[in-house]
MINU-348363 format. One line per field, with one value per residue (C-alpha): residue in three letters; z, x, y; residue number from 0. Coordinates in steps of 0.001 Angstrom, whole numbers, plus 500000, padded with zeros to 6 digits. Each point is the difference from the previous one (the first is absolute). Layout:
residu	c(ALA, ...) .
c3	c(Z, ...) .
c1	c(X, ...) .
c2	c(Y, ...) .
num	c(NUM, ...) .
//
This chain:
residu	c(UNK, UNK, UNK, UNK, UNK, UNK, UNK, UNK, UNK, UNK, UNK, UNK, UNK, UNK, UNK, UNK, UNK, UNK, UNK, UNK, UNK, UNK, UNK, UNK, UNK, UNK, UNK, UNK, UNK, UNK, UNK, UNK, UNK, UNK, UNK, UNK, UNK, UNK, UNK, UNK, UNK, UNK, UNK, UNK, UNK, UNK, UNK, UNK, UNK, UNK, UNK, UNK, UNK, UNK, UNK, UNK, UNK, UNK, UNK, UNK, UNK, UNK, UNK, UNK, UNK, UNK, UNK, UNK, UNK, UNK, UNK, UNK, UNK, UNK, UNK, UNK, UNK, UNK, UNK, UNK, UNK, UNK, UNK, UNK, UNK, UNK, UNK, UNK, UNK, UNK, UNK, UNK, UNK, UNK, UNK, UNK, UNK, UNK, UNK, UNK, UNK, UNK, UNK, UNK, UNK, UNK, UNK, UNK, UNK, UNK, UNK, UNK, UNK, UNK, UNK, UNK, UNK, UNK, UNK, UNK, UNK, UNK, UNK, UNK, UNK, UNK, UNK, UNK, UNK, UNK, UNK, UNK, UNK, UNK, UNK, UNK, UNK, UNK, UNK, UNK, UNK, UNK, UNK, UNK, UNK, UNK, UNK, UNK, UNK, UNK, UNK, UNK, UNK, UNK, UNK, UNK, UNK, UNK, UNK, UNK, UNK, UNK, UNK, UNK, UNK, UNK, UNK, UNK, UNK, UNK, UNK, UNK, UNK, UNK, UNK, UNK, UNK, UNK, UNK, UNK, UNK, UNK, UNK, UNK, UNK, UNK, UNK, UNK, UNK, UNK, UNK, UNK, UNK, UNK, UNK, UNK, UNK, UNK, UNK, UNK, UNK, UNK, UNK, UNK, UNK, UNK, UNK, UNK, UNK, UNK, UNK, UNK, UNK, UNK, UNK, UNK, UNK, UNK, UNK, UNK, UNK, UNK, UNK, UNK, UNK, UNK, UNK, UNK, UNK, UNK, UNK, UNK, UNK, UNK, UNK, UNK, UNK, UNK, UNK, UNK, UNK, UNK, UNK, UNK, UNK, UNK, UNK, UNK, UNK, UNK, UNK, UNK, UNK, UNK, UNK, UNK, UNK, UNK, UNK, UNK, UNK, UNK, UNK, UNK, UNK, UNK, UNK, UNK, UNK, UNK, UNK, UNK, UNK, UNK, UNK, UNK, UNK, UNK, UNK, UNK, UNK, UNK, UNK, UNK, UNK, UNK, UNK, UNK, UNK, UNK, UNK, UNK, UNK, UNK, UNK, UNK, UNK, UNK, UNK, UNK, UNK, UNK, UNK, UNK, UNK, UNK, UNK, UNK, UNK, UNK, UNK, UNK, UNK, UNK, UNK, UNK) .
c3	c(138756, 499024, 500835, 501345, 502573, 500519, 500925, 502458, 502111, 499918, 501337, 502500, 501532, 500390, 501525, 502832, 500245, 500723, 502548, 502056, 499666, 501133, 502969, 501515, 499843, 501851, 502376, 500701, 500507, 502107, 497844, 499676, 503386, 500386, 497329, 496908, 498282, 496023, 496807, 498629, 497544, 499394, 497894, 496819, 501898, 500653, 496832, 497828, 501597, 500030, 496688, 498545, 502749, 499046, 502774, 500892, 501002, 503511, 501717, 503984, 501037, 503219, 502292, 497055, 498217, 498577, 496907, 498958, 500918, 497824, 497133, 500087, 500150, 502857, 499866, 501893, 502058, 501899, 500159, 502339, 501434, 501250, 501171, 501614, 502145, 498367, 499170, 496493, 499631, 498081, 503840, 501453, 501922, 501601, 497784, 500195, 497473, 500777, 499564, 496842, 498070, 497376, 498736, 496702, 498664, 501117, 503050, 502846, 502512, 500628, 502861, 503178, 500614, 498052, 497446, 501032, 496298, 498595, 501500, 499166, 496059, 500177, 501443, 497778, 496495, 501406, 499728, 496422, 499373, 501376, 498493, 496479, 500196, 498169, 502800, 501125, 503406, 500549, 503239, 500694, 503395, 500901, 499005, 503786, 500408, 497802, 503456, 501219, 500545, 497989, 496502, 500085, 500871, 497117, 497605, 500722, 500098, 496894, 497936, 500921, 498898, 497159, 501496, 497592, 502074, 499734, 503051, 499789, 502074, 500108, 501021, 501621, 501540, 503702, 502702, 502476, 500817, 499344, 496596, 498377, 498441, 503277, 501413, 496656, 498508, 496508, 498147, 497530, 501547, 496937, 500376, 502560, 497290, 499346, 503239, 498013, 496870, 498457, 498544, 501652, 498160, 501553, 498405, 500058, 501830, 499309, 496424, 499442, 496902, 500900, 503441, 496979, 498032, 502551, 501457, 497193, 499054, 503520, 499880, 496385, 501614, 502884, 498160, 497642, 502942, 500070, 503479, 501680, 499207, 503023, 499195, 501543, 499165, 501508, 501150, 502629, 502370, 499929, 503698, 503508, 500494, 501412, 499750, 503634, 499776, 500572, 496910, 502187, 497960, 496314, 498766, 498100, 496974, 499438, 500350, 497468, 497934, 499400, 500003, 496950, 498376, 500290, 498769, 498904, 498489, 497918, 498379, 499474, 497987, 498329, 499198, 498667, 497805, 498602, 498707, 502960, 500301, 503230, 500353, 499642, 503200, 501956, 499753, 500859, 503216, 500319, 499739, 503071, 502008, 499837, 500287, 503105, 501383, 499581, 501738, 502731, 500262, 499594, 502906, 501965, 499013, 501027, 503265, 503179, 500249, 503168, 503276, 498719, 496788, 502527, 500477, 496083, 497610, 502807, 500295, 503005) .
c1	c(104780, 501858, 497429, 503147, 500775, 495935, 500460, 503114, 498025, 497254, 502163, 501831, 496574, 498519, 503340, 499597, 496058, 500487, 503142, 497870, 497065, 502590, 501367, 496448, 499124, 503161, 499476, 496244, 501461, 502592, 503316, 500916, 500321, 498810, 497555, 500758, 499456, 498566, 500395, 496812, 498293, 502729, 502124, 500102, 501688, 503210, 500016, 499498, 503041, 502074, 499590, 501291, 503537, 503409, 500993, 502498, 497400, 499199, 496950, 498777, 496933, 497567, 498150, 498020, 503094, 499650, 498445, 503192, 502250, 498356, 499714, 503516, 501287, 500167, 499278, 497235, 501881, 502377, 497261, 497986, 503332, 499991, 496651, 500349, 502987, 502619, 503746, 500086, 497248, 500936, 501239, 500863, 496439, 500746, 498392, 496312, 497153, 500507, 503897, 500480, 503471, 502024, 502350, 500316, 496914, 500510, 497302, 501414, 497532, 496376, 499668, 497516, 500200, 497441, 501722, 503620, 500720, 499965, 503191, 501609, 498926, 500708, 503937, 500268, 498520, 503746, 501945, 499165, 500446, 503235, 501422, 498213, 498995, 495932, 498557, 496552, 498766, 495768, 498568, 496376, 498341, 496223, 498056, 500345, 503921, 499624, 498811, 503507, 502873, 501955, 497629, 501037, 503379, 500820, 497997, 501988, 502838, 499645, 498664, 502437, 503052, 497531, 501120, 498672, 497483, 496037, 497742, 496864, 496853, 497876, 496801, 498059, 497260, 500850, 502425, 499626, 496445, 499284, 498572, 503179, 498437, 498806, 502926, 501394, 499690, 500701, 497420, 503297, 503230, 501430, 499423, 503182, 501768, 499609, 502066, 502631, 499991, 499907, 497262, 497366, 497670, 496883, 499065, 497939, 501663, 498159, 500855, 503634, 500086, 499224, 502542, 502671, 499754, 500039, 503151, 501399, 500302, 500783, 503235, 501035, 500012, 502038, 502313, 500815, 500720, 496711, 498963, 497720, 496476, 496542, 497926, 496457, 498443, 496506, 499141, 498503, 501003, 497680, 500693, 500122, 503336, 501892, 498228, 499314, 497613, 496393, 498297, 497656, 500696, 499597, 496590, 499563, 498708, 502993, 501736, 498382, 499724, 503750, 500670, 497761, 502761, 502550, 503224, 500800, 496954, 500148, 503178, 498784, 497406, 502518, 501741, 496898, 499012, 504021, 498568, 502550, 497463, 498611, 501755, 503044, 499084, 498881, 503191, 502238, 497518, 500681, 503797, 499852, 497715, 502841, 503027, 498122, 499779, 503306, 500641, 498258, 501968, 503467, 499601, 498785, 503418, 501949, 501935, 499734, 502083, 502961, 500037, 503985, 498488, 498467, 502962, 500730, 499069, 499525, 501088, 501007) .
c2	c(434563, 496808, 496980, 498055, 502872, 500386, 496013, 501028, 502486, 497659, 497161, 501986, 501438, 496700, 498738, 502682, 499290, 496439, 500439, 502418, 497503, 497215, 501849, 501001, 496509, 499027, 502314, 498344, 496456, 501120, 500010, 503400, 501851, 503820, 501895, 501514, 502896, 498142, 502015, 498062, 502946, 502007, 497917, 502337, 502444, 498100, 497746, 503409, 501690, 497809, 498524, 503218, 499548, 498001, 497459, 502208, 503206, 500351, 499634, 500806, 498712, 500220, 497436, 499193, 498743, 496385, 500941, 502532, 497776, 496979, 502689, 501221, 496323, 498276, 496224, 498251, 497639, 501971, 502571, 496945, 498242, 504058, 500020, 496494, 501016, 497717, 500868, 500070, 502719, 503055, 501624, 496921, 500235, 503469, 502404, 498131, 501314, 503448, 500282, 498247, 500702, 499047, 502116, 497789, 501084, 503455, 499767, 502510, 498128, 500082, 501871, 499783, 504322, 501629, 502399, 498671, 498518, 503912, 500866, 496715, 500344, 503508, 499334, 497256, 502104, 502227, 497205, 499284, 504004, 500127, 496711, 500167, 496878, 500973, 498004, 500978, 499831, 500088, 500132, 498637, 501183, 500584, 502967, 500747, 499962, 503242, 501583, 499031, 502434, 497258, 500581, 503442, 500053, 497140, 501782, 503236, 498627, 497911, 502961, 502433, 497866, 498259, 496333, 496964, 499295, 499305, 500229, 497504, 500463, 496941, 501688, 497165, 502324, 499300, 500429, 496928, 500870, 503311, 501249, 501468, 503067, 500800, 501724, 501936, 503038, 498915, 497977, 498258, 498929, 501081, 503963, 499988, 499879, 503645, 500995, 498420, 501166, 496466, 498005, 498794, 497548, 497613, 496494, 497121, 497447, 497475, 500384, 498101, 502390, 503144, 499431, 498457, 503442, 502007, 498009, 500161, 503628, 500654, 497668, 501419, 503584, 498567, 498222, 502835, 502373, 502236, 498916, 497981, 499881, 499422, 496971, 499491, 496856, 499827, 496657, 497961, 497216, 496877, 499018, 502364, 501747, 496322, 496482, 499346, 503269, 500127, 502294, 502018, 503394, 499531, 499950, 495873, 501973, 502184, 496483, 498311, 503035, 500453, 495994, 500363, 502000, 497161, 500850, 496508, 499577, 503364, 498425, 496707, 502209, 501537, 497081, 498372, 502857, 499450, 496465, 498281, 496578, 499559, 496480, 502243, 501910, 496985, 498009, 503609, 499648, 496335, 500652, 502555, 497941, 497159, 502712, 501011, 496758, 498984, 503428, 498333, 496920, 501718, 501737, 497329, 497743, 502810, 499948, 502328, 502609, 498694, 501672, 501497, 501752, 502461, 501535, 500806, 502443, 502470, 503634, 501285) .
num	c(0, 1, 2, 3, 4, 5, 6, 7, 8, 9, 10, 11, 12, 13, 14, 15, 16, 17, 18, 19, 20, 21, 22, 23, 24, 25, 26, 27, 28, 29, 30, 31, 32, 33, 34, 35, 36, 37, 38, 39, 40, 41, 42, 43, 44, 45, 46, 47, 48, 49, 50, 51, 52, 53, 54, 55, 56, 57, 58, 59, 60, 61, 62, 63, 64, 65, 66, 67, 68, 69, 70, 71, 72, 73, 74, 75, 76, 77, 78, 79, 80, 81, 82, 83, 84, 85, 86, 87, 88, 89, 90, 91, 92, 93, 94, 95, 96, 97, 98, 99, 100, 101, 102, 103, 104, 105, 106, 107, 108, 109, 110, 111, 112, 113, 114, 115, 116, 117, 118, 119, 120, 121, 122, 123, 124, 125, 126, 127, 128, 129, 130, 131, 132, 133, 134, 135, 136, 137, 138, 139, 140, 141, 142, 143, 144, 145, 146, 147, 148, 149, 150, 151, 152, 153, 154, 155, 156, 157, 158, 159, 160, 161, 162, 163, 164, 165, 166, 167, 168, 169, 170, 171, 172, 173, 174, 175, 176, 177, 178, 179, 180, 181, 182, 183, 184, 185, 186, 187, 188, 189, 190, 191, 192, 193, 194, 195, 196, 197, 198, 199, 200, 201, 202, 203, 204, 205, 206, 207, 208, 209, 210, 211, 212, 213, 214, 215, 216, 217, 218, 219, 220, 221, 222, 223, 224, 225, 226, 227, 228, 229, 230, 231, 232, 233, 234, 235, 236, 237, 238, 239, 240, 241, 242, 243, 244, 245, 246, 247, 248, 249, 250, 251, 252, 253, 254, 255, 256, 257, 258, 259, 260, 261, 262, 263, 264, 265, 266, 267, 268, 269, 270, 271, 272, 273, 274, 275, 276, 277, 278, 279, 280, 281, 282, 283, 284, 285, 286, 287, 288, 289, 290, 291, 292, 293, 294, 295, 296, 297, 298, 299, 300, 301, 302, 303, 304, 305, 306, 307, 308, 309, 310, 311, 312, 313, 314, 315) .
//
């Protein structure tokens, strides 16, 4: 892989790392209201899809959305004026961290209903079908939406009419508290696939490359009108299933066993072993740490939304 795209994904992972760091440590001193549901450990899943997508291919995403959303495009301070409640967030401080939009970069909406993206990416991969337009829709959802009625409706659906679509399973090993594997028949996500008669294919997610390859065939069969493809990424959130959570169910050494497979820091091997200098990767680090900051400040500049805006942008 080109070193200067290598240096993208890198940049773009450690952009969503440090926003998720920034926002749990709001939350602690009181600025942000509510919890939220941090991507920190599975950025290679949403930086390797969505490297391989033009700005103009749509994305859904779930609870666990700020990471797809930063990886598809969206810029750090809306994405806080958002989170801080003020009017010139992305959704005018109505959407929140779980309803994220912006139909610029092709994001349909993160969405707070577990498996509710799949129809969305699924309608939208008909759009592009019927208008031509070789736009790609990919919807990422937890290995435990794929219980939902919704998986296998889209996936029918989406088959059957071979819509440009690619279904993305971020496997993170648990569903709010409750071992995932637990309540499945199926060892791999990806054997579903076979109901469908499309392919079904499981990765390493916390390997930006493997995800990008796999991505990336997936959206090339899409895109020439062969169908959509099933993506399983096994991975593994760092924190409890939302931030104000007590971890009372994970054994600590399964913790610290899969924080030892880092996705950021298995590309900033990679990166090193491509002869990038490590004064190279600390200044790309310094450079996010300050974009996140000024994140930060953004928001707080940013007026409240007025009392009359409530009444906009509302369907009735």
């Amino acid at each position: 892989m080109e070193p200067e795209l290598l240096k993208k994904m890198y940049r773009d992972m450690l952009r969503i790392r440090m926003f998720e760091e920034k926002v749990n440590e709001l939350v602690r001193v009181g600025e942000l209201y509510g919890f939220y549901h941090l991507y920190i450990g599975q950025e290679a899943v949403a930086v390797g899809v969505c490297s391989t997508l033009n700005k103009d291919d749509y994305i859904t995403s779930t609870h666990r959305g700020h990471g797809h959303v930063i990886a598809k495009g969206m810029g750090l301070p809306r994405m806080m004026a958002e989170l801080m409640g003020k009017a010139t967030g992305y959704n005018k401080a109505k959407g929140g961290s779980m309803h994220l939009a912006s139909p610029e970069y092709g994001i349909l909406g993160a969405n707070g209903i577990v498996g509710a993206g799949m129809p969305i990416a699924t309608g939208a991969a008909m759009s592009a079908r019927l208008q031509k337009n070789g736009r790609v829709a990919v919807a990422f959802f937890g290995e435990d939406a794929s219980n939902e009625g919704a998986f296998h409706e889209s996936l029918n659906l989406a088959s059957t009419f071979r819509f440009p679509c690619v279904f993305v399973c971020e496997n993170n090993q648990y569903s709010v508290g409750t071992r995932s594997a637990d309540f499945r028949n199926v060892e791999r996500i990806s054997e579903r696939a076979k109901a469908y008669g499309i392919p079904g294919v499981t990765v390493d997610g916390n390997d930006v490359i493997a995800v990008y390859n796999a991505a990336s065939e997936a959206v090339q069969r899409a895109r020439s009108g062969e169908g959509p493809t099933l993506i399983e990424c096994v991975t593994y959130r760092w924190g409890c299933h939302h931030n104000a959570e007590v971890d009372t169910y994970r054994p600590p050494e399964e913790v610290a066993a899969w924080k030892e497979k880092c996705p950021i820091r298995h590309i900033e091997n990679m990166l090193l072993g491509e002869g990038v200098p490590q004064a190279e990767l600390d200044e790309i680090q310094s450079s996010v740490t300050r974009e996140v900051d000024e994140a930060v400040e953004f928001g707080r500049s940013q007026p409240e939304p007025s009392l009359e805006s409530a009444l906009t942008d509302v369907y009735a």
